[in-house]
C-alpha positions, -999 to 999 in steps of 0.1 A, spaced: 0 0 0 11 34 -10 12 60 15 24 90 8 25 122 -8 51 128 -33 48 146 -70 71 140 -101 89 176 -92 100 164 -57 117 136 -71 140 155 -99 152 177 -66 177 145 -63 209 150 -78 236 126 -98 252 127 -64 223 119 -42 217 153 -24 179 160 -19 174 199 -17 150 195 15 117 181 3 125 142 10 145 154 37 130 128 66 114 106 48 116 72 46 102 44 24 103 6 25 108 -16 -5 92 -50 -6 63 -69 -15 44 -52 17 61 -15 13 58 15 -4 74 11 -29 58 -24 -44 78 -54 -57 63 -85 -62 76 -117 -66 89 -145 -44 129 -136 -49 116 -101 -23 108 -100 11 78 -80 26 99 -55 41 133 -60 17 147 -25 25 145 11 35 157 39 17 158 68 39 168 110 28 190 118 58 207 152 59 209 155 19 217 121 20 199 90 6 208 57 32 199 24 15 194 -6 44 187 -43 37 157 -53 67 169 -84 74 163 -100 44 163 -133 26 185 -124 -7 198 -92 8 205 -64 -12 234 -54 -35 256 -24 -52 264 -34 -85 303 -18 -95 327 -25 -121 298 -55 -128 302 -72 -97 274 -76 -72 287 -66 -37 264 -76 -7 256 -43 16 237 -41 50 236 -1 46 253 22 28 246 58 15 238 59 -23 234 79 -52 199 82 -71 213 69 -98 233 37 -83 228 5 -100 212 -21 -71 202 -55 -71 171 -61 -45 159 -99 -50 160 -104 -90 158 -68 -97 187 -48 -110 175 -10 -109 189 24 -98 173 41 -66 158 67 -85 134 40 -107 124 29 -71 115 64 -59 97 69 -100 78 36 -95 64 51 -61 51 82 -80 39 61 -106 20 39 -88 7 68 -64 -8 86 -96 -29 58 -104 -49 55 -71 -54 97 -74 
């Protein structure tokens, strides 16, 4: 279930580097097949993850669980309990490779169709 209320606008206030100019600031959203942010398929917990805006800052943290989460560099996967990301850092959360920011779009996407 989505709940919360975020437009297109806020979400292009993230920069390349990950800096929010205020309007996230606080905010955080869970990832998973019982979250926010909806995925849905067996390879993704209920609560996978959190991504949290922290002072500027967008933290990524795994929730305990089953196939963790990753940060995909150089093309290697490398396993992460919490780490502070860009918007546009490539992850792996269960079978889905995807940046941060197509998280944070897929919220506001989802969110327009229940307006």
């Amino acid at each position: 279930m989505l709940c919360c209320n975020m437009h297109q606008e806020q979400i292009s206030n993230i920069t390349a580097r990950g800096e929010n100019t205020g309007s996230m600031e606080g905010r955080t959203y869970i990832v998973g097949r019982e979250g926010h942010i909806y995925l849905g398929d067996s390879s993704i917990s209920r609560q996978h993850a959190e991504i949290r805006f922290i002072d500027g800052k967008i933290r990524l943290r795994d929730l305990g669980s089953t196939n963790g989460i990753y940060l995909v560099r150089n093309n290697r996967a490398i396993p992460v309990q919490q780490v502070y990301v860009n918007s546009n850092q490539t992850i792996l959360i269960g079978r889905h490779r995807c940046t941060v920011q197509d998280l944070l779009e897929a919220l506001i996407d989802v969110e327009d169709y229940a307006d």
